[in-house]
Structure formats: C-alpha cells, structure tokens
DRENTIBA-656227 format. One record per atom (N, C-alpha, C): atom name; x, y, z; residue number from 1. Coordinates in pm, 1 decimal. Example, Ala and Ser with C-alpha at 12.3 -4.5 7.8 and 13.67 -1.06 7.14 Angstrom:
residues 2
+------+----------+----------+----------+-----+
: site :       xx :       yy :       zz : pos :
+------+----------+----------+----------+-----+
:    N :   1319.0 :   -569.0 :    780.0 :   1 :
:   CA :   1230.0 :   -450.0 :    780.0 :   1 :
:    C :   1320.0 :   -330.0 :    780.0 :   1 :
:    N :   1285.0 :   -225.0 :    708.0 :   2 :
:   CA :   1367.0 :   -106.0 :    714.0 :   2 :
:    C :   1290.0 :      3.0 :    787.0 :   2 :
+------+----------+----------+----------+-----+
//
This chain:
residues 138
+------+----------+----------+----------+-----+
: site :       xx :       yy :       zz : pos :
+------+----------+----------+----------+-----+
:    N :   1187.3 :  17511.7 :  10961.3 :   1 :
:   CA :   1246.0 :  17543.1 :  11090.3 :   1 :
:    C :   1138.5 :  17587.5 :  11188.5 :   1 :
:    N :   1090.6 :  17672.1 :  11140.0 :   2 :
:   CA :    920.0 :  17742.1 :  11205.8 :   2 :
:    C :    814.6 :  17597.2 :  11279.4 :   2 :
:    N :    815.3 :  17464.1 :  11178.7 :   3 :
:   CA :    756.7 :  17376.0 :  11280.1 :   3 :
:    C :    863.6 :  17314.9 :  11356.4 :   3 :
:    N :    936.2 :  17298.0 :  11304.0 :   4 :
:   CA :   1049.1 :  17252.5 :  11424.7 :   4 :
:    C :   1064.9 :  17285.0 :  11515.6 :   4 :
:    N :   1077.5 :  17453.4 :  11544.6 :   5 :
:   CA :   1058.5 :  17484.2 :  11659.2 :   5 :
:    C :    955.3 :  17484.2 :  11730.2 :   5 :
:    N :    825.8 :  17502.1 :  11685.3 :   6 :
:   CA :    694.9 :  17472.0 :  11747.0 :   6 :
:    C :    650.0 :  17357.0 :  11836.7 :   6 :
:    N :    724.7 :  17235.3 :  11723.5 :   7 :
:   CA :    705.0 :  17119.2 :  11780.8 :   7 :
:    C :    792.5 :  17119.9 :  11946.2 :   7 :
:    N :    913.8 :  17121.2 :  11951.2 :   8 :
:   CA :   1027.5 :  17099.2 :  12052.3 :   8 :
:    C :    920.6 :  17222.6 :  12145.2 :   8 :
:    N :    877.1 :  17285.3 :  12144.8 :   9 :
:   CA :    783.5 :  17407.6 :  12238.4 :   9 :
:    C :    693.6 :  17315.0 :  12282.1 :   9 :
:    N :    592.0 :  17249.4 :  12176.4 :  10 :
:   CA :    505.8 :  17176.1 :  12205.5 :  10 :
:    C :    507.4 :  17063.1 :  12342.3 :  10 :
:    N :    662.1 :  17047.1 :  12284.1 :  11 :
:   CA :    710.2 :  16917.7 :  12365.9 :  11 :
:    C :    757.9 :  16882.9 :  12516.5 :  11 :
:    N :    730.7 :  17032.5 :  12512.0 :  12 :
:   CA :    851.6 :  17140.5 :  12660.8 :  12 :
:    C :    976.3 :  17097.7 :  12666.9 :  12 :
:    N :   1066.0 :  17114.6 :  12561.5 :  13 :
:   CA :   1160.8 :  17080.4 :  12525.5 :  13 :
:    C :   1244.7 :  17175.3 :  12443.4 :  13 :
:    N :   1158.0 :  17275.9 :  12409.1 :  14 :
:   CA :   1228.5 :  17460.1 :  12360.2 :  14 :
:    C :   1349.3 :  17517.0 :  12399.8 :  14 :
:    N :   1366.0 :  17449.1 :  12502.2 :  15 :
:   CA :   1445.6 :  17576.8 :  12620.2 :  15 :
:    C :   1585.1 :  17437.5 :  12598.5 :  15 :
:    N :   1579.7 :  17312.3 :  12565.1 :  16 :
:   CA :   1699.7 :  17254.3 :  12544.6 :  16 :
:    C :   1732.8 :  17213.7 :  12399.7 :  16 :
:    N :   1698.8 :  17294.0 :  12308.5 :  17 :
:   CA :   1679.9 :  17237.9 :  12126.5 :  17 :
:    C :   1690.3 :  17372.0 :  12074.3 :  17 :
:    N :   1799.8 :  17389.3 :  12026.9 :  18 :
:   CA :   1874.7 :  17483.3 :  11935.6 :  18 :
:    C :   1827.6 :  17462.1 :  11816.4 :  18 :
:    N :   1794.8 :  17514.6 :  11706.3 :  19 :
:   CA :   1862.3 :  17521.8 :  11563.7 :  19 :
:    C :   1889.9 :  17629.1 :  11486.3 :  19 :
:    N :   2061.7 :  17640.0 :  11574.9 :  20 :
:   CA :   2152.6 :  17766.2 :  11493.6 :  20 :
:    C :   2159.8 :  17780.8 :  11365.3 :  20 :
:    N :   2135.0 :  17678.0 :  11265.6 :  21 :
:   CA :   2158.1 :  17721.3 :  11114.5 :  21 :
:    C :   2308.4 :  17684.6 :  11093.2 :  21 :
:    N :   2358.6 :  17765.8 :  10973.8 :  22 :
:   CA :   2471.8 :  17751.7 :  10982.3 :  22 :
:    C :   2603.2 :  17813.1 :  11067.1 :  22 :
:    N :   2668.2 :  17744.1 :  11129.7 :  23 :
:   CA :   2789.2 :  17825.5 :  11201.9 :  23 :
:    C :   2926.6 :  17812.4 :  11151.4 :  23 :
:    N :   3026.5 :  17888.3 :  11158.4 :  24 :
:   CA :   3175.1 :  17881.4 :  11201.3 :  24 :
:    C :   3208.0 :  17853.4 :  11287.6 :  24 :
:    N :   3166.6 :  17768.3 :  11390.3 :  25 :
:   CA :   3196.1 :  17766.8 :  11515.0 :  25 :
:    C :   3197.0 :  17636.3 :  11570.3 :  25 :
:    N :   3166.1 :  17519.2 :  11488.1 :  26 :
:   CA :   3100.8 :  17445.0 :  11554.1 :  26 :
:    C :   3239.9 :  17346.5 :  11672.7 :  26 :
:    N :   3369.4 :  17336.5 :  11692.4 :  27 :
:   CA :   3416.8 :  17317.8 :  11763.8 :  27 :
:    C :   3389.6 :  17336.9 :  11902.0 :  27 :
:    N :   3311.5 :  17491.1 :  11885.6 :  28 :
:   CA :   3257.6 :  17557.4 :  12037.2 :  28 :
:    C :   3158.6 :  17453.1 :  12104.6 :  28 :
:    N :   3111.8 :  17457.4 :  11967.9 :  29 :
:   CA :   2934.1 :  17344.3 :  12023.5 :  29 :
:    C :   2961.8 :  17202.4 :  12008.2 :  29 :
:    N :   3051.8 :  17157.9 :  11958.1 :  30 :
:   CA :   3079.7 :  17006.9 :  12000.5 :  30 :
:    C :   3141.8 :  16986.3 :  12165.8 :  30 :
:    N :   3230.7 :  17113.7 :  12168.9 :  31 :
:   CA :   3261.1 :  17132.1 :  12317.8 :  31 :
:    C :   3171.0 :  17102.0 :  12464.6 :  31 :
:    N :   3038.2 :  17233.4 :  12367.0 :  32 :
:   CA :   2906.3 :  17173.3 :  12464.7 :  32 :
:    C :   2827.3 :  17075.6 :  12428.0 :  32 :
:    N :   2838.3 :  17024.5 :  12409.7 :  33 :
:   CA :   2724.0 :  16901.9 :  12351.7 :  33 :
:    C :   2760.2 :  16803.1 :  12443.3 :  33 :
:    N :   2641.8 :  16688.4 :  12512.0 :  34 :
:   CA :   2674.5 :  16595.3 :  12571.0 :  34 :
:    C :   2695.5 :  16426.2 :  12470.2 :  34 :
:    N :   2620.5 :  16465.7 :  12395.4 :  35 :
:   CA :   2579.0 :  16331.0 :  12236.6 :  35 :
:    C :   2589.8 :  16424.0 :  12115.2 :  35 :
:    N :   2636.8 :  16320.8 :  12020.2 :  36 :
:   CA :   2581.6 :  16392.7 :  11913.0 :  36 :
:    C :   2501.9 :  16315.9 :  11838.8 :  36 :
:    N :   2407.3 :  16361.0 :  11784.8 :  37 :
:   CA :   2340.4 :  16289.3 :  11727.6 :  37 :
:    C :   2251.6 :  16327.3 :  11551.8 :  37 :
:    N :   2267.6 :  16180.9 :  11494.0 :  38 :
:   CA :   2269.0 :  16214.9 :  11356.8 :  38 :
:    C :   2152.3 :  16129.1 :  11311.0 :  38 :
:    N :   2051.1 :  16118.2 :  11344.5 :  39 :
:   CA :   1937.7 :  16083.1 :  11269.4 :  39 :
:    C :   1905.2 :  16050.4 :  11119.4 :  39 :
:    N :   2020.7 :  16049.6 :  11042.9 :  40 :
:   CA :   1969.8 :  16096.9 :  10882.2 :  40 :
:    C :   1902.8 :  15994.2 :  10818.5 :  40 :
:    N :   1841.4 :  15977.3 :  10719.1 :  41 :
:   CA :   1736.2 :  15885.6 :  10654.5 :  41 :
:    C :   1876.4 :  15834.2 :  10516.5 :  41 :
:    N :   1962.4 :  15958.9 :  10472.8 :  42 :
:   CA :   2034.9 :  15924.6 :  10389.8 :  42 :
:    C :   2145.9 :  15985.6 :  10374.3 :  42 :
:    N :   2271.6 :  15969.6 :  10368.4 :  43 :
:   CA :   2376.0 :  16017.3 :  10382.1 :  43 :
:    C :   2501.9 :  16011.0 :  10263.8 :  43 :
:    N :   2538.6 :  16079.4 :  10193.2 :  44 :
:   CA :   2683.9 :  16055.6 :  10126.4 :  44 :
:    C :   2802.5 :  16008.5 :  10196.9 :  44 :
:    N :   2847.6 :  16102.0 :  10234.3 :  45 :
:   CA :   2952.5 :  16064.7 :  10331.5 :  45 :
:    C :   2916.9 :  16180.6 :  10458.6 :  45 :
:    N :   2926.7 :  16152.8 :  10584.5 :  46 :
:   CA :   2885.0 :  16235.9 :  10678.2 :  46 :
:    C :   2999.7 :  16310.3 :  10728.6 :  46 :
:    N :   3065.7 :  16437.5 :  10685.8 :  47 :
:   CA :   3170.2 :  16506.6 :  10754.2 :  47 :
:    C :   3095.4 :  16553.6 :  10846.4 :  47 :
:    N :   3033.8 :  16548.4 :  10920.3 :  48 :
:   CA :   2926.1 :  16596.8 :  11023.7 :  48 :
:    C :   2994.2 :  16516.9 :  11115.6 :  48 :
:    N :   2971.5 :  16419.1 :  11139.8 :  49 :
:   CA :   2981.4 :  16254.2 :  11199.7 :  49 :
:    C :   3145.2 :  16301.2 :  11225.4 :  49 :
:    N :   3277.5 :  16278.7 :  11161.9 :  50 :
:   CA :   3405.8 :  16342.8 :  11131.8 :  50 :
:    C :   3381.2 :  16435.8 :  11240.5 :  50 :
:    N :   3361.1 :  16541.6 :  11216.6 :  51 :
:   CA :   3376.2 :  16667.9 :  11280.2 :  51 :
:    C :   3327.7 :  16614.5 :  11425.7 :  51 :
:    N :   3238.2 :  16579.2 :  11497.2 :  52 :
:   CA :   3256.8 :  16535.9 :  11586.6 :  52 :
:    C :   3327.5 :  16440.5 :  11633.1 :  52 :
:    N :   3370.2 :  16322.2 :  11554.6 :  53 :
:   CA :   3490.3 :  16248.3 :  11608.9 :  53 :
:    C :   3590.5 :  16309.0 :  11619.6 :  53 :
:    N :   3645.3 :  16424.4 :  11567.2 :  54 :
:   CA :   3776.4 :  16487.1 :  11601.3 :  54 :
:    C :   3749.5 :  16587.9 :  11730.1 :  54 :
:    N :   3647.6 :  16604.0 :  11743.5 :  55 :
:   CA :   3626.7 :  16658.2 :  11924.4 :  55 :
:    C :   3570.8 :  16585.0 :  12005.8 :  55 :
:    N :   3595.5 :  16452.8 :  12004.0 :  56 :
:   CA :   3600.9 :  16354.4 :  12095.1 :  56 :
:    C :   3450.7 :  16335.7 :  12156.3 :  56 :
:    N :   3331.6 :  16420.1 :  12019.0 :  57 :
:   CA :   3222.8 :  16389.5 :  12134.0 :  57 :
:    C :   3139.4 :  16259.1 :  12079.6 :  57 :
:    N :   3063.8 :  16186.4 :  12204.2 :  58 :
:   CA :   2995.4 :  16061.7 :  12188.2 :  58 :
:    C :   2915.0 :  16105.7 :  12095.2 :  58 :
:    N :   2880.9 :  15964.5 :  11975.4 :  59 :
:   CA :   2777.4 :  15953.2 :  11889.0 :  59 :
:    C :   2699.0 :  15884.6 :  11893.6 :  59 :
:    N :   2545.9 :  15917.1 :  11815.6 :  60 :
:   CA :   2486.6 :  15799.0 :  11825.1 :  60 :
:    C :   2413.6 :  15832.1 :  11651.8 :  60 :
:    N :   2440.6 :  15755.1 :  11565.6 :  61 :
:   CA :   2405.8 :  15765.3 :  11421.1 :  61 :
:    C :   2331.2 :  15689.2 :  11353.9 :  61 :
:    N :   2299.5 :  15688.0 :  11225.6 :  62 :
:   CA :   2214.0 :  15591.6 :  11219.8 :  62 :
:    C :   2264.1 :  15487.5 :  11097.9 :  62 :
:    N :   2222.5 :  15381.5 :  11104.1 :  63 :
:   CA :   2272.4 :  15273.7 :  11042.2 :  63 :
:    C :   2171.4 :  15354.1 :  10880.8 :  63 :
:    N :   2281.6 :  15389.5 :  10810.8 :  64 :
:   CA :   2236.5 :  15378.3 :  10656.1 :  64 :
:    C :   2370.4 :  15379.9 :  10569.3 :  64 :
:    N :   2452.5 :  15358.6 :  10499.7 :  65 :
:   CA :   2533.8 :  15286.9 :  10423.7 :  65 :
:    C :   2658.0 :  15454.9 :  10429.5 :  65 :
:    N :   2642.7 :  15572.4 :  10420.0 :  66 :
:   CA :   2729.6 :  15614.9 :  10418.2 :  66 :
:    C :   2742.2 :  15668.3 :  10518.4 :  66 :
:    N :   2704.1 :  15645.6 :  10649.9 :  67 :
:   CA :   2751.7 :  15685.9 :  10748.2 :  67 :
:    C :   2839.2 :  15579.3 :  10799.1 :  67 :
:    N :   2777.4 :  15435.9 :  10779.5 :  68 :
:   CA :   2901.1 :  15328.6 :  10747.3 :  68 :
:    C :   3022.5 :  15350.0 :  10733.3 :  68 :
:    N :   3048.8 :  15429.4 :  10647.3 :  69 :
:   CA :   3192.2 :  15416.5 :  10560.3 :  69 :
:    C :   3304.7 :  15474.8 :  10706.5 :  69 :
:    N :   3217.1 :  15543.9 :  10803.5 :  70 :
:   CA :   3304.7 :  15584.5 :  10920.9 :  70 :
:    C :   3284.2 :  15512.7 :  11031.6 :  70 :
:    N :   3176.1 :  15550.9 :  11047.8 :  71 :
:   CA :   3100.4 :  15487.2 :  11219.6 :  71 :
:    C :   3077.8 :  15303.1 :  11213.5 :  71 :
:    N :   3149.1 :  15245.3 :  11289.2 :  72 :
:   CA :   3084.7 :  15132.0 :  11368.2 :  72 :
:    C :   3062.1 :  15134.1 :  11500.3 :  72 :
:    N :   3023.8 :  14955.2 :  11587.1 :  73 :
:   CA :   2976.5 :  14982.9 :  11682.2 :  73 :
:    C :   3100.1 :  15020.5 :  11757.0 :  73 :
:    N :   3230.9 :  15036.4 :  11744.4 :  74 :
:   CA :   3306.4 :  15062.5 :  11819.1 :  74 :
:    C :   3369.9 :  15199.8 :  11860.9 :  74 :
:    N :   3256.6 :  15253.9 :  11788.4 :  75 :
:   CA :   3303.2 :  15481.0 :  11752.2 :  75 :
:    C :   3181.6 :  15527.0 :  11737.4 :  75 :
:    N :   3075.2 :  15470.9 :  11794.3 :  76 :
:   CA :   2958.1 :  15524.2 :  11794.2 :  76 :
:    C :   2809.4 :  15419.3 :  11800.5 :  76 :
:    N :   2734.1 :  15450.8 :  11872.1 :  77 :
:   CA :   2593.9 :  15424.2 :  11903.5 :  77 :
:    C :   2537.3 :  15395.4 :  11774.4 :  77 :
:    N :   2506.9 :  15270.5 :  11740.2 :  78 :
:   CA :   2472.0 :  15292.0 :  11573.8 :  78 :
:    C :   2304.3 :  15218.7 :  11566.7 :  78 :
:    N :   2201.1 :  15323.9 :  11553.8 :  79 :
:   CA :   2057.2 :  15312.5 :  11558.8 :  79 :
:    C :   1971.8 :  15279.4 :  11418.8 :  79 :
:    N :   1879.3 :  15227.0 :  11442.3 :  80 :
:   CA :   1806.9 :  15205.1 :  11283.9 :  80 :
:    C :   1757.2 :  15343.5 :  11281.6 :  80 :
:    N :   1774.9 :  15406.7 :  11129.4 :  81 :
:   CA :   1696.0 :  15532.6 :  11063.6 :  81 :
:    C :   1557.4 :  15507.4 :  11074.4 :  81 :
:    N :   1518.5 :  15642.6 :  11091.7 :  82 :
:   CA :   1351.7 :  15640.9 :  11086.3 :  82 :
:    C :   1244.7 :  15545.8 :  11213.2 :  82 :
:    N :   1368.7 :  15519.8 :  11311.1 :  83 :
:   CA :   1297.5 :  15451.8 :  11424.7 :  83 :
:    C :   1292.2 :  15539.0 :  11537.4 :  83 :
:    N :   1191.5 :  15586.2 :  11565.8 :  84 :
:   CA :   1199.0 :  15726.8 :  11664.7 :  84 :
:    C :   1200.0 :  15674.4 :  11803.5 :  84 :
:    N :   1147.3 :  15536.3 :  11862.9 :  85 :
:   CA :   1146.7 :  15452.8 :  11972.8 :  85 :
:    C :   1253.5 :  15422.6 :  11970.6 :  85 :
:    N :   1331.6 :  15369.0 :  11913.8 :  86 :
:   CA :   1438.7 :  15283.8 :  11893.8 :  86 :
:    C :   1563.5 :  15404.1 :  11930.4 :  86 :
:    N :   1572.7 :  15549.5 :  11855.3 :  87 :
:   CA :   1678.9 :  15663.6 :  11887.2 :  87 :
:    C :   1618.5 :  15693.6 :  12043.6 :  87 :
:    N :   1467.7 :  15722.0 :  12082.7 :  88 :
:   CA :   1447.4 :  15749.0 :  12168.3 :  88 :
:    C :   1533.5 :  15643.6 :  12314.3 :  88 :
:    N :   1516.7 :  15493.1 :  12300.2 :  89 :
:   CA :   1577.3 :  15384.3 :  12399.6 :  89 :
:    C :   1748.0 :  15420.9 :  12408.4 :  89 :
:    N :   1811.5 :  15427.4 :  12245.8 :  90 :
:   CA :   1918.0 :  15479.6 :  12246.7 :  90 :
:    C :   1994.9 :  15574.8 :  12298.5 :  90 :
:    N :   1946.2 :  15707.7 :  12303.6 :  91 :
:   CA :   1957.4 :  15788.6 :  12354.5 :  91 :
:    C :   1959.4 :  15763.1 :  12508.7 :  91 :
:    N :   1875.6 :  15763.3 :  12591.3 :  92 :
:   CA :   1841.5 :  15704.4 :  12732.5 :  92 :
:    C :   1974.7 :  15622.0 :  12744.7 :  92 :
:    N :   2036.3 :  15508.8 :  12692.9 :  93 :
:   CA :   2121.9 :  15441.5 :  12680.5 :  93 :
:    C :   2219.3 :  15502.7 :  12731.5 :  93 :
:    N :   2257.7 :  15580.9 :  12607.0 :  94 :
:   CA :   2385.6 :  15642.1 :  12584.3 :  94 :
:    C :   2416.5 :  15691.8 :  12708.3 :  94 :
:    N :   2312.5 :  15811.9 :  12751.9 :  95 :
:   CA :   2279.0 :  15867.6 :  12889.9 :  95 :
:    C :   2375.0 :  15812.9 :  12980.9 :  95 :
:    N :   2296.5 :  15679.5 :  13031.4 :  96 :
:   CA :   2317.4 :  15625.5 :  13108.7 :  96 :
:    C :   2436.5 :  15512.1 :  13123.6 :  96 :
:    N :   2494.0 :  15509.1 :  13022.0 :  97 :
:   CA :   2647.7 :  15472.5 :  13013.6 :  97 :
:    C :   2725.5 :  15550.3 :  12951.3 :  97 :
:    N :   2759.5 :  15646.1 :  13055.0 :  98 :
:   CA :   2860.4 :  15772.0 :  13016.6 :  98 :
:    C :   3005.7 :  15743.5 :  12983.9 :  98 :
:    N :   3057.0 :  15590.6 :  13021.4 :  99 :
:   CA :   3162.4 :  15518.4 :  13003.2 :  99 :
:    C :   3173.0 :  15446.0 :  12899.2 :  99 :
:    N :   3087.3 :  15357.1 :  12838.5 : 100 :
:   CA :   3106.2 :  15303.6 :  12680.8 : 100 :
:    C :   3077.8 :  15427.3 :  12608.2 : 100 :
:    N :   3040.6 :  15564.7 :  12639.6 : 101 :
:   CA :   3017.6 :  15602.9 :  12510.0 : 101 :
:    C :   3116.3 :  15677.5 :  12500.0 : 101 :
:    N :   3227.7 :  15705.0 :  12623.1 : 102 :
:   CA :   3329.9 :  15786.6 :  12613.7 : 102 :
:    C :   3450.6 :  15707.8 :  12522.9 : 102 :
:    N :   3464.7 :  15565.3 :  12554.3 : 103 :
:   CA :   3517.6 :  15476.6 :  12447.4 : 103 :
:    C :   3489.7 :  15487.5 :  12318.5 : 103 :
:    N :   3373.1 :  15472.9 :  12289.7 : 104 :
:   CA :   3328.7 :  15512.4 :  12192.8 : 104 :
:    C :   3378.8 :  15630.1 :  12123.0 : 104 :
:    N :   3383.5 :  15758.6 :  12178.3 : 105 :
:   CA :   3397.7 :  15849.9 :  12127.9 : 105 :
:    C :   3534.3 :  15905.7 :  12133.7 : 105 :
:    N :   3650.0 :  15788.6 :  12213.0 : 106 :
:   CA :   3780.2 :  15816.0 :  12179.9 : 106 :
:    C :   3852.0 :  15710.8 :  12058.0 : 106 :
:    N :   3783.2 :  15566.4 :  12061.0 : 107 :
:   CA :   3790.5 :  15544.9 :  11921.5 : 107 :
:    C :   3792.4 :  15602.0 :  11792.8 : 107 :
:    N :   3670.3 :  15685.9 :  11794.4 : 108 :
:   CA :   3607.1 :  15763.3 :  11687.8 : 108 :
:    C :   3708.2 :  15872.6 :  11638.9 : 108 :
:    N :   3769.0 :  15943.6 :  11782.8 : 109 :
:   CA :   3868.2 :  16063.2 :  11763.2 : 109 :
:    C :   3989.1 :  15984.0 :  11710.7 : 109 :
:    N :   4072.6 :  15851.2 :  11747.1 : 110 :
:   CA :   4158.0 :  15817.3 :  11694.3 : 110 :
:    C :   4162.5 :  15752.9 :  11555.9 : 110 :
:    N :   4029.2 :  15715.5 :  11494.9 : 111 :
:   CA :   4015.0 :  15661.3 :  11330.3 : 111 :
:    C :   4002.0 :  15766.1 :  11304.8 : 111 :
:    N :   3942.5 :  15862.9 :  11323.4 : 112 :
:   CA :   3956.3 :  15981.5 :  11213.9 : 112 :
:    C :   4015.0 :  16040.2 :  11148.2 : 112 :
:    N :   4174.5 :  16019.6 :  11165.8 : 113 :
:   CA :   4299.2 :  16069.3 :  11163.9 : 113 :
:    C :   4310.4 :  16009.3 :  11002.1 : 113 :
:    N :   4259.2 :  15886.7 :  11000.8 : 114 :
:   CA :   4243.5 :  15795.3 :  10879.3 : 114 :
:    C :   4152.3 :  15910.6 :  10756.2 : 114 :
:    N :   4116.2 :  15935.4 :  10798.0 : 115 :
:   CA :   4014.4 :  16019.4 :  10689.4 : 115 :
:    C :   4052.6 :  16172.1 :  10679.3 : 115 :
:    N :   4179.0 :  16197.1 :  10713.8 : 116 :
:   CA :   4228.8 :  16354.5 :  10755.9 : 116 :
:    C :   4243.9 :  16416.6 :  10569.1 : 116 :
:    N :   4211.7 :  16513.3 :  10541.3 : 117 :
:   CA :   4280.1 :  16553.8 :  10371.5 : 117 :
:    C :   4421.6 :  16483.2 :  10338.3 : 117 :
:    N :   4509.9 :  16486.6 :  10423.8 : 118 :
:   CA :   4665.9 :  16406.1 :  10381.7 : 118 :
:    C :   4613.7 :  16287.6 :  10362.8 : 118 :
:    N :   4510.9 :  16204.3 :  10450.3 : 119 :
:   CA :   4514.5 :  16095.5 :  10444.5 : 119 :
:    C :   4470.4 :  16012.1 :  10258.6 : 119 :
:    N :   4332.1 :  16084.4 :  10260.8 : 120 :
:   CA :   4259.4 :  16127.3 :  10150.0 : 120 :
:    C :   4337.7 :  16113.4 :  10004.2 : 120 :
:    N :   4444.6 :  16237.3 :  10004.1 : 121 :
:   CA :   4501.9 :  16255.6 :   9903.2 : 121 :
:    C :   4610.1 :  16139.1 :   9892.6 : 121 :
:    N :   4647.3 :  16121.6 :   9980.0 : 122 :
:   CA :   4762.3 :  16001.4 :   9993.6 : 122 :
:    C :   4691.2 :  15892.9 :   9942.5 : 122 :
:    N :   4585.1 :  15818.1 :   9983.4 : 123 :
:   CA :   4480.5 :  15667.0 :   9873.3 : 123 :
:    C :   4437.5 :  15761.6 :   9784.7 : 123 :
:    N :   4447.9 :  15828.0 :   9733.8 : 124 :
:   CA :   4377.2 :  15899.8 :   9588.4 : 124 :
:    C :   4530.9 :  15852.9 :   9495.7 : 124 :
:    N :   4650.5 :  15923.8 :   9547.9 : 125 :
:   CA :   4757.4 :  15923.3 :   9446.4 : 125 :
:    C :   4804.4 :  15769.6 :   9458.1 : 125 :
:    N :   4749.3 :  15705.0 :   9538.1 : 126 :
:   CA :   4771.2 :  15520.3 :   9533.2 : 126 :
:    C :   4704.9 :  15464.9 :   9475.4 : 126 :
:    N :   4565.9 :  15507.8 :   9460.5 : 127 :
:   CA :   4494.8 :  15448.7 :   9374.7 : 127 :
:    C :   4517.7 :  15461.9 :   9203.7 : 127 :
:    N :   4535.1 :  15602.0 :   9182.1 : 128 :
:   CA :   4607.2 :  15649.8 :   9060.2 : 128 :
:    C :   4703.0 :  15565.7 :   9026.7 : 128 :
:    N :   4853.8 :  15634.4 :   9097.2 : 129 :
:   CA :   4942.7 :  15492.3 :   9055.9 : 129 :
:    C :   4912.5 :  15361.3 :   9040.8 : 129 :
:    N :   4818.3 :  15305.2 :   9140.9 : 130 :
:   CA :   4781.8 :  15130.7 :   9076.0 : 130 :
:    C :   4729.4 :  15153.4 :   8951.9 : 130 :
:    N :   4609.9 :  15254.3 :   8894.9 : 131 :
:   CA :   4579.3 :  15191.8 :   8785.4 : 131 :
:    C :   4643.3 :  15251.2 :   8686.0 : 131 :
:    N :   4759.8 :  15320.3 :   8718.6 : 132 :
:   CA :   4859.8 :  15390.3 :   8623.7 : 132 :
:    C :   4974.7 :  15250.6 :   8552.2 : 132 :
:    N :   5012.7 :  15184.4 :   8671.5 : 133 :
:   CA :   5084.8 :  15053.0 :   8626.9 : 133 :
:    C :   4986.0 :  14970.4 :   8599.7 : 133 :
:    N :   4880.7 :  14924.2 :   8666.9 : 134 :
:   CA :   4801.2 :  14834.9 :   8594.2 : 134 :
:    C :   4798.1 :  14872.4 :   8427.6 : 134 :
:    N :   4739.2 :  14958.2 :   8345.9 : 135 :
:   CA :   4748.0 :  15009.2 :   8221.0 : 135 :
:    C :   4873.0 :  14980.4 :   8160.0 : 135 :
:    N :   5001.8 :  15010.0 :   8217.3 : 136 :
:   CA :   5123.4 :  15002.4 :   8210.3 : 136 :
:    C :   5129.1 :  14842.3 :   8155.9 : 136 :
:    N :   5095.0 :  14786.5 :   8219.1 : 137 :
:   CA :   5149.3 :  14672.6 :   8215.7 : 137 :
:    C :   5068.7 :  14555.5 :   8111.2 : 137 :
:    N :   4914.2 :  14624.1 :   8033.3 : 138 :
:   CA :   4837.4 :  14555.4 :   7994.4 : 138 :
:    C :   4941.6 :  14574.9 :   7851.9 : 138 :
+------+----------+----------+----------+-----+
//
C-alpha cells in the first residue's frame, strides 16, 4: 500500500486515489464514484463487479474468464488485463461517453438481479433435482 501510495503522489494524482482498505460502506462509495474500475490479472468470480452493478455505477473490467461469467460488452467497458495503454485509452473513453456507459451500467444493474442469493439457490436446487432424476432414472 506504502508504494502505492507513493507512486499516485509521484504521479500528482494523491489528492484523487484513495485506498480505504476494507469498508462497510461501500454503497456510499459506489454512490461517489464516477467508473468503476477492475483491473484484475485474475478473478474467481468478481462480487466486486456485482456490487457495483447493483448501484448502477459504470464499469470498465477486464477481459479474463471470471469476470466473464457477469460482465459483457453490454454492462460494462471490457479491457485487455495487464494493458496499462489500452485501460489508460479506455478510461478517457468511458469519460467521454457519459451516455453508453450509463447504458451500460443500467444493463449491468438489471442482470444482476440474475445472480441475487434467491437466484443462486434457486439453479443450485435445479441443478440438484436434474441430477437427482437423472440417477433416478439410470
């Protein structure tokens, strides 16, 4: 964290680059946020990514397989990992079309609903039952 912050100082960029750690709060700060943005090199499943689609804020993420499983181009800005030019053009982008990314980011709020815990548990006990009769039936 110590170079992290050094660097963003370095950058004169201190005074707009947070890193709160962990919060309870983060509804507050999706509130303020203009992008969100998810850089990751590797991902399981991103409830990160989630959590901002349910507060409607624009994304821009990065193309690696489990951020997939939520985000396309139609719910979010979707960038190659590990391309710092490429998030950098993106970003600028996003910026500057404050209207596709608001689409974007009301798509995002309305699939999410798909991935809610009811939703979850509901294809868990479907999947069960299929291979409960499948067995059944061998």
């Amino acid at each position: 964290r110590d170079g992290l912050e050094a660097k963003a100082s370095a950058l004169g960029i201190g005074a707009h680059v947070h890193f709160p750690g962990w919060r309870d709060d983060t509804p507050e700060w999706y509130a303020a946020a203009d992008l969100f943005l998810f850089p990751t090199h590797y991902e399981g499943f991103p409830y990160a990514v989630l959590e901002a689609a349910a507060s409607a804020l624009p994304q821009l993420v990065s193309d690696e397989p489990g951020v997939r499983e939520f985000a396309d181009d139609a719910t979010a800005l979707i960038v190659p990992a590990n391309t710092p030019e490429a998030w950098n053009i993106a970003i600028r982008d996003a910026l500057a079309d404050s209207g596709a990314m608001r689409r974007r980011a009301d798509a995002a709020q309305t699939k999410v609903a798909a991935f809610s815990l009811e939703a979850m548990i509901s294809e868990t006990l479907a999947c069960i039952e299929q291979t409960k009769n499948a067995t059944i039936q061998r």
